[in-house]
MDAnalysis code that builds the backbone (N, CA, C; Angstrom):
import MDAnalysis as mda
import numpy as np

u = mda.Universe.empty(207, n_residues=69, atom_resindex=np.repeat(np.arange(69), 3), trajectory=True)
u.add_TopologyAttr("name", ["N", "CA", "C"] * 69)
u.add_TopologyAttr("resid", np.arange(1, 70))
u.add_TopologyAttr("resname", ["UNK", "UNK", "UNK", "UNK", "UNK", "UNK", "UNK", "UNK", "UNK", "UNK", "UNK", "UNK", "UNK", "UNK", "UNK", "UNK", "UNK", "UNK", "UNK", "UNK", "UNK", "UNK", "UNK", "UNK", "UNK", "UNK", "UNK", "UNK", "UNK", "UNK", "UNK", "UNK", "UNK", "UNK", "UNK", "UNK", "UNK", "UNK", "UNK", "UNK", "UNK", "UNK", "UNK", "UNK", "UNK", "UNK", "UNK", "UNK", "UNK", "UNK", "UNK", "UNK", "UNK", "UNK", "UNK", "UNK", "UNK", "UNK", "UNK", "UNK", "UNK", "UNK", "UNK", "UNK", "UNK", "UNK", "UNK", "UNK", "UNK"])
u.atoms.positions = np.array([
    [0.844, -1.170, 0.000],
    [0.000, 0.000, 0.000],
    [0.890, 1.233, 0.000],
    [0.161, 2.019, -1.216],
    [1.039, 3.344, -1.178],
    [0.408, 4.198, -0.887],
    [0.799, 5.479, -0.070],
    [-0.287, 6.392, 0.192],
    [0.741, 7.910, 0.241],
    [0.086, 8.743, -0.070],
    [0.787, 10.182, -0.435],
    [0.922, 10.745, 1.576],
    [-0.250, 10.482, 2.352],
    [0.062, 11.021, 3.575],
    [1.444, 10.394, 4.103],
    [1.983, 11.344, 5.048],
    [3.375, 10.883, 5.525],
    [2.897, 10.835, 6.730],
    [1.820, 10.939, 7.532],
    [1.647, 10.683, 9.092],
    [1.169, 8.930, 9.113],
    [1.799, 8.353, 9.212],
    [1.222, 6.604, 9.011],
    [1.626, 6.304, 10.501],
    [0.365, 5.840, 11.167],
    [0.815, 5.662, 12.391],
    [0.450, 4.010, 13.080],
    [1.498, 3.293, 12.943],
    [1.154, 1.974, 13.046],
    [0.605, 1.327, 14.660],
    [-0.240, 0.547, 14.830],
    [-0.839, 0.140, 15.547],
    [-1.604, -0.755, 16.119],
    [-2.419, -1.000, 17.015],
    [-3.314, -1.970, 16.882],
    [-4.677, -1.878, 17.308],
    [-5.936, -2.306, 16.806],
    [-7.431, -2.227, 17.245],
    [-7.560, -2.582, 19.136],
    [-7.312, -1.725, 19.552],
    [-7.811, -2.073, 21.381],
    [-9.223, -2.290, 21.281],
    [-10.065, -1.361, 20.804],
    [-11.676, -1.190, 21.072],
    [-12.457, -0.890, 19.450],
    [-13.457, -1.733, 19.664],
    [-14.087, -0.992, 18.245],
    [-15.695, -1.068, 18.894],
    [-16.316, -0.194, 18.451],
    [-17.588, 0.381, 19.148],
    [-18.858, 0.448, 18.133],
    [-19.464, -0.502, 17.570],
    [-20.234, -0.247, 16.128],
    [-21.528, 0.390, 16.891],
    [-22.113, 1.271, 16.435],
    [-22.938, 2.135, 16.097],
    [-23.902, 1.546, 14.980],
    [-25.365, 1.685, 14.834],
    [-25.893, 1.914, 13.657],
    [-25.360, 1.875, 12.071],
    [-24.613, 3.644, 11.919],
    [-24.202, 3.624, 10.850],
    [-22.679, 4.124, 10.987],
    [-21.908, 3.992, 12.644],
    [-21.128, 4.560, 12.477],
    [-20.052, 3.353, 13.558],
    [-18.893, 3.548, 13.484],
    [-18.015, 2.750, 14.317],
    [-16.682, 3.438, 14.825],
    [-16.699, 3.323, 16.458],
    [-15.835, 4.036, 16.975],
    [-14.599, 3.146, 17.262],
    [-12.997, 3.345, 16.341],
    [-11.893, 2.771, 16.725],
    [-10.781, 3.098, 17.603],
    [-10.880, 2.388, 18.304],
    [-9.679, 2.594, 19.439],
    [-8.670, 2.240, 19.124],
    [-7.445, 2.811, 18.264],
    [-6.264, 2.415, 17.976],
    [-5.120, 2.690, 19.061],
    [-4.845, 1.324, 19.628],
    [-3.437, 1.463, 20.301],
    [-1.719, 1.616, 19.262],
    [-1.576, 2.652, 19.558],
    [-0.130, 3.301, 19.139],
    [1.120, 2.546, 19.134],
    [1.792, 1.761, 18.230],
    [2.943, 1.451, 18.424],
    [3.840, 1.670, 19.572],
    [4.159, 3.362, 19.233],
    [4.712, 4.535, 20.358],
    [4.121, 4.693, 21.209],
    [3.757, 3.804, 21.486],
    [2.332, 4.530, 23.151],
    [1.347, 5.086, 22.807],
    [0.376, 5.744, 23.858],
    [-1.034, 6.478, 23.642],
    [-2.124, 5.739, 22.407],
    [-2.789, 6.585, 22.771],
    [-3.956, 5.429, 21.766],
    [-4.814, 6.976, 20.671],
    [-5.431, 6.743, 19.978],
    [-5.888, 7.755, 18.994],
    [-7.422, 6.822, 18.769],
    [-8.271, 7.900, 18.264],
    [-9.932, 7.407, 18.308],
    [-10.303, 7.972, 16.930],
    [-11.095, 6.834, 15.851],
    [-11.600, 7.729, 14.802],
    [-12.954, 7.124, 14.897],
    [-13.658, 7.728, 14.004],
    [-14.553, 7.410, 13.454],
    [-15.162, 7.028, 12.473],
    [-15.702, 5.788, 11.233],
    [-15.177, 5.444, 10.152],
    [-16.713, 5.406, 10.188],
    [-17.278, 4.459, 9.169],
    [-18.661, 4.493, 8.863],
    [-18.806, 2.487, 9.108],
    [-19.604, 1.779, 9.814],
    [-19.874, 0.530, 9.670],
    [-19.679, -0.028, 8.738],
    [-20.263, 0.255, 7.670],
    [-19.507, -0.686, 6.229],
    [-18.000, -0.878, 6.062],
    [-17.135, 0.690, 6.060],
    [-15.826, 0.750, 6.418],
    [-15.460, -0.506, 7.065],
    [-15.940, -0.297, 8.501],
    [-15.179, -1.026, 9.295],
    [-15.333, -2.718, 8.856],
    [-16.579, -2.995, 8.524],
    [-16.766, -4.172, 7.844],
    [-16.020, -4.888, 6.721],
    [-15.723, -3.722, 6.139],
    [-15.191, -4.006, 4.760],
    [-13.294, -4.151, 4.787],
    [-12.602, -3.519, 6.171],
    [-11.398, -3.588, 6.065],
    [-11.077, -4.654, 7.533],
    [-12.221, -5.538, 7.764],
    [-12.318, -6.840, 8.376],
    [-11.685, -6.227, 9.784],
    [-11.952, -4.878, 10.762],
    [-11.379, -4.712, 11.886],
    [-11.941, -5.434, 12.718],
    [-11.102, -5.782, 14.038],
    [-11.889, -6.769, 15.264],
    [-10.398, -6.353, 15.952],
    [-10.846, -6.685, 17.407],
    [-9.898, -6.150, 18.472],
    [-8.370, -6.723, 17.851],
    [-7.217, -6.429, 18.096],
    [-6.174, -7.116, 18.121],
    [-5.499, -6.612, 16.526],
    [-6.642, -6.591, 15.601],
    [-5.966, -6.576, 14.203],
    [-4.860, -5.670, 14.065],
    [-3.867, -5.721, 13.647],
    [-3.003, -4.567, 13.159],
    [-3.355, -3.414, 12.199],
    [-3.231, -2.250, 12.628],
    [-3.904, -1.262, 11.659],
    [-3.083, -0.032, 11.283],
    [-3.197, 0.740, 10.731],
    [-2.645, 1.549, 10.397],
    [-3.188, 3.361, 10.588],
    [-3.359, 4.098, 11.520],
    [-3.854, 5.289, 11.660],
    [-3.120, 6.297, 10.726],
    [-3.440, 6.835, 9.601],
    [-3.610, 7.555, 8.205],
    [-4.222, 8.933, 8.588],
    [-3.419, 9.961, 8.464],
    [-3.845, 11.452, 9.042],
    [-3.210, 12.391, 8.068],
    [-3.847, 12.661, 7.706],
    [-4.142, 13.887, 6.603],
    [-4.823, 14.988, 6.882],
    [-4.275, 16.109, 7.137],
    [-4.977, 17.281, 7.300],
    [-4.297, 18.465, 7.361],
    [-5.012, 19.381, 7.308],
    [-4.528, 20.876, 6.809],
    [-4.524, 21.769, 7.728],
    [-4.912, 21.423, 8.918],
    [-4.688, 22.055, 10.203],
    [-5.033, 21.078, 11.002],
    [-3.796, 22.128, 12.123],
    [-4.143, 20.858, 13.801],
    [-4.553, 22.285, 14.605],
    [-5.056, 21.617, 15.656],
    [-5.302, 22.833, 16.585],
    [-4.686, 22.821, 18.038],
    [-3.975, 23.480, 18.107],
    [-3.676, 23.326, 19.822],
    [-3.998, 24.002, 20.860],
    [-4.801, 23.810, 21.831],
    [-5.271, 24.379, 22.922],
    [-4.884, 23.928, 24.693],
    [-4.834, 25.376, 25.132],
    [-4.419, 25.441, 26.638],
    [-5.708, 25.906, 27.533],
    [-5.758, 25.655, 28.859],
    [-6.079, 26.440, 29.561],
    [-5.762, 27.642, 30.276],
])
């Protein structure tokens, strides 16, 4: 798999949370910490996730935001 994003963040499925039409993934971080997306049920169906699988967190975007108190 080739992909133009350079944030590829390798990992693994801790939690997956199906919803209706939506599914919440709990990706545990190679590097530690864990990251949460949100994909659509078919998605998740279709790229066969279940706890444990190895995955890949793919981040593309044009702004980050950082906030303090």
């Amino acid at each position: 798999m080739k992909l133009s994003a350079r944030n590829q963040l390798p990992g693994k499925v801790k939690a997956l949370n199906e919803g209706v039409v939506t599914a919440e993934v709990v990706i545990e971080l190679d590097g530690g910490g864990e990251l949460v997306a949100v994909i659509t049920k078919k998605s998740a169906g279709s790229l066969g996730l279940s706890v444990g699988k190895k995955v890949y967190a793919v981040v593309k975007s044009t702004e980050v935001m950082v906030a303090v108190d």
